[in-house]
C-alpha positions in Angstrom: 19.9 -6.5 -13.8 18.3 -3.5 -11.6 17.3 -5.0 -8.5 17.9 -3.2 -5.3 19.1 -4.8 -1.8 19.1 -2.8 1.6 20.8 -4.0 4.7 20.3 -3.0 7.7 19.5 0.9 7.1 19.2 3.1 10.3 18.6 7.1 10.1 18.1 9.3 12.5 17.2 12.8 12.3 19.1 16.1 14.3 16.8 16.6 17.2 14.7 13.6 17.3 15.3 10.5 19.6 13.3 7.7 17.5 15.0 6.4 13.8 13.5 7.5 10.8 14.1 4.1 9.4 15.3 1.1 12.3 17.4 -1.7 10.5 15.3 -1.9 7.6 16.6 -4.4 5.8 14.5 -4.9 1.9 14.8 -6.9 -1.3 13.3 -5.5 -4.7 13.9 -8.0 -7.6 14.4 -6.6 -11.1 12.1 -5.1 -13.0 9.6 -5.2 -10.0 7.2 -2.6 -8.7 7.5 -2.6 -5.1 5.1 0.1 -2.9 6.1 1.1 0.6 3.3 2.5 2.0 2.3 3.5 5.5 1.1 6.2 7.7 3.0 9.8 8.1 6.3 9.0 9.7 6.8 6.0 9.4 10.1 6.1 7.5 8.9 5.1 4.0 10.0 8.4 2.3 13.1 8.4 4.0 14.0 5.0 2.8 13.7 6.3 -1.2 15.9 8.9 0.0 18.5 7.5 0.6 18.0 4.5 -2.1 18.3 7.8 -4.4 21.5 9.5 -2.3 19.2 12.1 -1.1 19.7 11.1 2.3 22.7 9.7 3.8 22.6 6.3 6.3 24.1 6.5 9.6 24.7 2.9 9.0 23.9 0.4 6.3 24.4 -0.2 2.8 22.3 0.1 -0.6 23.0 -1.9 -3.8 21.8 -1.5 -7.3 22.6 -4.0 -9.8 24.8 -5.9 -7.5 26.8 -2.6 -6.9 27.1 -1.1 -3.5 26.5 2.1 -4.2 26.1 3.7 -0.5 28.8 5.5 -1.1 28.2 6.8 -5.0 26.3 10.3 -6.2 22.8 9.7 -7.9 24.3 10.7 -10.6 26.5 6.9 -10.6 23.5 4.8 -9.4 21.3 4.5 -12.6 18.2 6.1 -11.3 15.6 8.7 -12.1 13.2 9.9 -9.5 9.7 11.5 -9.8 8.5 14.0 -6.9 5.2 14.9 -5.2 5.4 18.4 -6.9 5.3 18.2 -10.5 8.8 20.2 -10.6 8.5 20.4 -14.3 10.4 24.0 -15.6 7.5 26.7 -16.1 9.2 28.5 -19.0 10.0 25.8 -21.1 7.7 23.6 -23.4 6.6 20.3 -22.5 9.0 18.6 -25.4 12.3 20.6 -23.4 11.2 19.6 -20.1 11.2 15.9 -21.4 14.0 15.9 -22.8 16.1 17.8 -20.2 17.9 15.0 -18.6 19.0 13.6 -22.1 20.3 17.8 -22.7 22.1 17.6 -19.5 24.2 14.5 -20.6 24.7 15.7 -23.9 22.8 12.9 -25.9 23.0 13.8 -29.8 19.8 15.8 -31.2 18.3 12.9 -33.1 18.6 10.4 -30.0 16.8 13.1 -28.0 13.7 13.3 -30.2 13.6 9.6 -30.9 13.3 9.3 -26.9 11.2 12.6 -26.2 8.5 10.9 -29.0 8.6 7.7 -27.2 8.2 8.5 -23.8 5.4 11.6 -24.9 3.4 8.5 -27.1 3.5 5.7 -24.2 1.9 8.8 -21.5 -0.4 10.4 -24.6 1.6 13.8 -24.5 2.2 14.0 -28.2 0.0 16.7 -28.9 1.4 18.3 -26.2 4.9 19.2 -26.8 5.0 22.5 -28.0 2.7 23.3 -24.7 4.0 25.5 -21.9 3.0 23.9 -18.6 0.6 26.9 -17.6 -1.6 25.0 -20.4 -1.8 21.9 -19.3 -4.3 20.1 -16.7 -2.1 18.6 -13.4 -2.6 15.1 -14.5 -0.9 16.3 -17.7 2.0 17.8 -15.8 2.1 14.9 -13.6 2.5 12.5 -17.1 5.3 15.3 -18.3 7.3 14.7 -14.9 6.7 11.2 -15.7 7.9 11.3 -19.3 11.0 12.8 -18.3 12.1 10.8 -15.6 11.8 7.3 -17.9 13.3 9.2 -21.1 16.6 9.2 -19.8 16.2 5.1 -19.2 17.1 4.5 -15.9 17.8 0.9 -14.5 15.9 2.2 -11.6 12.1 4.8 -11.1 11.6 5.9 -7.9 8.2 8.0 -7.4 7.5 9.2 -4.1 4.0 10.3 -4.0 3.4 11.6 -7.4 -0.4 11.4 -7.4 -0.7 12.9 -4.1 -1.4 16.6 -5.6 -4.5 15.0 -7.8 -7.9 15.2 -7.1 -9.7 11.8 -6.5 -11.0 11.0 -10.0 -7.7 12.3 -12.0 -5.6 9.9 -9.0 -7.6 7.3 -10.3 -7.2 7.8 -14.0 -3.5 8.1 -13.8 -3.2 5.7 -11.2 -4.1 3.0 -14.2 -2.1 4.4 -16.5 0.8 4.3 -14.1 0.6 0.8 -13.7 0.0 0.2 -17.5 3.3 2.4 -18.1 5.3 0.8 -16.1 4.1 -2.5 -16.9 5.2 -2.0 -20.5 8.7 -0.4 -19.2 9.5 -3.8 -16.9 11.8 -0.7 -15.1 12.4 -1.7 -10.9 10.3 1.2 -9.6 9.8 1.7 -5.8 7.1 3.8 -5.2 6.0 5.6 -2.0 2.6 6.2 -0.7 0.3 6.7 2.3 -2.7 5.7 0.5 -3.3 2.4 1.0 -5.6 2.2 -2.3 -3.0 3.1 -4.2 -0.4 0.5 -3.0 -2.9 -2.4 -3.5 -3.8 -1.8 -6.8 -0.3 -0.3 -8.2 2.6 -2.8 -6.3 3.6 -6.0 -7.5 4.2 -6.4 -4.0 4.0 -4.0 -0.8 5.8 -3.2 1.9 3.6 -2.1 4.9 5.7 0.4 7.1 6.0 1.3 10.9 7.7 3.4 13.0 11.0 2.7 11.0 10.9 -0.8 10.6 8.8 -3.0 8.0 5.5 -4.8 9.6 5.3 -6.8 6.3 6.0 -7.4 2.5 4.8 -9.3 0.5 1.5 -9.8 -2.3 -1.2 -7.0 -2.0 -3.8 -9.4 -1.4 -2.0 -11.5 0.5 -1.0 -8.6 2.8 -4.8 -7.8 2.7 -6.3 -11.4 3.6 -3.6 -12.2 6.1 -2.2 -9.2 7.8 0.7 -10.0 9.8 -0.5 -7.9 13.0 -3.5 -5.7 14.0 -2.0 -2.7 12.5 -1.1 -4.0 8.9 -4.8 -5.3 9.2 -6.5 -2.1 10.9 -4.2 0.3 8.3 -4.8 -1.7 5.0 -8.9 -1.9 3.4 -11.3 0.5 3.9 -12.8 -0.1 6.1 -10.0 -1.5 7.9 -10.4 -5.2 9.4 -13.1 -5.5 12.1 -11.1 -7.0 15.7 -13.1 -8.4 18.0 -11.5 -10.1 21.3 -12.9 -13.6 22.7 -11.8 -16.8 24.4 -11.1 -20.2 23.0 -12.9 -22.5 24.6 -14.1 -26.6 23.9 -17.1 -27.4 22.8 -16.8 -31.2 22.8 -13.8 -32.2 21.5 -14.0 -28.8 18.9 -12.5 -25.3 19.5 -15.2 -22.5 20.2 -14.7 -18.9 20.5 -16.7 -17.2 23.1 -18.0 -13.9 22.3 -19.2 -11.9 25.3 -22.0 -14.9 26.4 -22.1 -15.8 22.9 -20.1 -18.6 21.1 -18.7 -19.6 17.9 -17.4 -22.7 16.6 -13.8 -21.9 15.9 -10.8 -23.5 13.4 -10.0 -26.9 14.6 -6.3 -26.3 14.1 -6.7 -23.5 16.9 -7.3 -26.8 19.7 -4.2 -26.3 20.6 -5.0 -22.7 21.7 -7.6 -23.5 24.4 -8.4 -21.8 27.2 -6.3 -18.5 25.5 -7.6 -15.1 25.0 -7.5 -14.1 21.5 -8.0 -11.3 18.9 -10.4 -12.3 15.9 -10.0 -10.1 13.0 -12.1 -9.9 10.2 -12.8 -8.3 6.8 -15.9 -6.1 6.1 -17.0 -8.1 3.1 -16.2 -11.6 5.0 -19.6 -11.1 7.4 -22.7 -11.8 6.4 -25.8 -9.7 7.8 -28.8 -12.4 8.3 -32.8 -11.2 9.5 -32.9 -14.0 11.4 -31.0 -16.7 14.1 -29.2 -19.3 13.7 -26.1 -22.1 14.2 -22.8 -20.0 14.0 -24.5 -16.6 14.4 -23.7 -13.5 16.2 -26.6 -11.4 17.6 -26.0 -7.4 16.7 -27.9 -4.3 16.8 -27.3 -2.0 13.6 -26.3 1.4 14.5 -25.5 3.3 11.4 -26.1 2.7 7.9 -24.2 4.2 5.2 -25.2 3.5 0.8 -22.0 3.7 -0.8 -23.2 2.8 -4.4 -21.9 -0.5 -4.7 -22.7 -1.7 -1.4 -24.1 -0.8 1.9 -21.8 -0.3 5.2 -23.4 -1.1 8.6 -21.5 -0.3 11.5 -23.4 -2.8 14.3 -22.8 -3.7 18.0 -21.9 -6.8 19.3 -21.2 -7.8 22.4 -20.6 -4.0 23.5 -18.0 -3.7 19.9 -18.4 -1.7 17.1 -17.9 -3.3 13.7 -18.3 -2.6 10.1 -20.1 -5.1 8.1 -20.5 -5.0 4.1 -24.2 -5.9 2.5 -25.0 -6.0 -1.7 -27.0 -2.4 -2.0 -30.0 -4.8 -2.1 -30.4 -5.0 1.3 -32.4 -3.2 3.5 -32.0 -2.7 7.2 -32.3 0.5 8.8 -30.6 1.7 12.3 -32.0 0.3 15.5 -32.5 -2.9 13.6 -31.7 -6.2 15.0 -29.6 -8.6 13.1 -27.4 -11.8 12.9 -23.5 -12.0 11.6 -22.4 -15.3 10.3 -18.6 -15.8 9.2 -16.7 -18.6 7.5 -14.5 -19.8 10.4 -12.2 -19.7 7.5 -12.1 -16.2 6.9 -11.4 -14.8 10.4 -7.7 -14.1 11.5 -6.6 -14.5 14.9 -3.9 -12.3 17.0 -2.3 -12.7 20.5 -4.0 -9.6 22.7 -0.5 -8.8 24.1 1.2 -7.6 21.5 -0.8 -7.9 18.3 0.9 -10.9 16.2 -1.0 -13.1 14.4 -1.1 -16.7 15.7 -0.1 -19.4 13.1 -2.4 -22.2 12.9 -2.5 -25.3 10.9 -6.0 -25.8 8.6 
């Protein structure tokens, strides 16, 4: 058993006021591959740190395997790590730099190679190994720093930004053979990143950072389709979720929203929210662009339009707000063009204006 348990970790840095991490407290179940992402700062790197005893809690525990191990060298905790740089050896070949953690703790000869052709077959490096470094492409040296961390077979992989030093295509490449070696491995990896692409396609589950404390954890897509708070929804999908503020008001005995001195028929579990000034939040995709008026429609004014291949992005006023809005590549509006947005009551989110939260409301 490999999974990890944090309680209650606080840091802080020399010569800052605010924690690097604020009583994070985080579960990662064996053989999981958990993702902390978030923006700069916000403590997620800092949290692997000191999961791998590269940074030490002011207060807190870690625990491996049901071990406490706050207190225990790396060396003792059953972990391998893999860094941002490649920090691979330059003058030795890609079969030593593999096999250098086995070296270091004197494995015999033949138990080396069995494990140096292993790990260089699962990440395609077998025709590789007599290569220096200086020959290899960096998603190649990226797979070596790879190889070698997993050779030594760790209980846990922690990988703090590894594909950060790729170009876009190669990132994207690796990042699916990433997911396919670990997948096969079944190691407990937690893996850092501020790309939020990264963390929704890689992470069994995620854990969205902020300011030193975790906003969320749990599913990628259920973090994406129901973001806790406006800034787990505004940081995750790209473009991030649309928020757009409004009233609830009755219409009848039904819930409306009103928009400016427009209205919209609302979720009938939000009733009980009547008269209250909300937050409606709402994916890209979710809003559908109609030529012409209608029940349940928003009137807009397209501002920009922007071909991405697959799709088209709008960005449209309403009611003095700027949103994005998705369209199939089909469709063609230019700017200045007048339009109106129809949503599935369904598919909008609602948050309290004060501080952000999402309200909870009965279907």
């Amino acid at each position: 058993m490999a999974e990890i348990v944090l309680r209650n970790l606080v840091k802080t840095y020399p010569g800052t006021r605010s924690r690097a991490t604020d009583d994070v407290s985080l579960d990662v179940r064996d053989g999981e591959f958990l993702v902390l992402v978030g923006p700069s700062g916000c403590g997620k790197t800092t949290l692997l740190r000191m999961i791998a005893d590269l940074e030490t809690p002011d207060s807190g525990t870690v625990w491996i395997g049901g071990r406490d191990v706050t207190d225990l060298p790396a060396r003792e905790r059953g972990l391998s790590m893999v860094f941002q740089s490649y920090a691979i050896f330059p003058h030795l070949r890609v079969r030593q730099n593999i096999a250098f953690g086995l070296t270091m703790r004197k494995t015999p000869k033949a138990e080396v190679e069995r494990r140096v052709a292993e790990a260089a077959e699962l990440l395609h490096l077998t025709d590789y190994l007599d290569r220096y470094p200086a020959q290899l492409s960096g998603g190649q040296r990226q797979r070596v720093a790879v190889a070698r961390a997993i050779v030594v077979d760790a209980a846990v992989l922690l990988m703090d930004e590894p594909l950060s030093n790729l170009d876009a295509l190669l990132r994207q490449e690796f990042r699916t053979e990433l997911k396919r070696i670990v997948g096969t491995l079944g190691t407990t990896t937690v893996y850092v990143t501020h790309d939020q692409a990264e963390a929704l396609s890689l992470g069994d589950r995620i854990a969205v950072l902020r300011d030193g404390r975790i906003a969320q954890v749990g599913p990628p897509l259920e973090v994406y389709d129901s973001p806790a708070d406006q800034f787990v929804g505004g940081f995750l999908g790209a473009p991030p979720m649309n928020f757009l503020p409004a009233r609830l008001d009755r219409a009848g005995d039904a819930p409306a929203l009103r928009i400016g001195d427009q209205r919209l028929s609302a979720p009938a579990g939000l009733a009980d929210h009547a008269g209250d000034e909300v937050t409606i939040g709402i994916r890209a995709e979710n809003i559908e662009v109609c030529e012409t008026d209608g029940p349940d429609r928003l009137a807009a004014r397209v501002e920009v339009v922007e071909p991405t291949g697959a799709a088209v992005l709008l960005t449209v006023e309403v009611a003095g707000r700027t949103l994005k809005v998705q369209t199939p590549p089909t469709v063609r509006i230019g700017p200045g063009s007048r339009v109106w947005l129809a949503a599935d009551p369904g598919r909008m989110r609602f948050y309290r204006p004060d501080d952000g939260t999402a309200i909870r409301w009965s279907v």
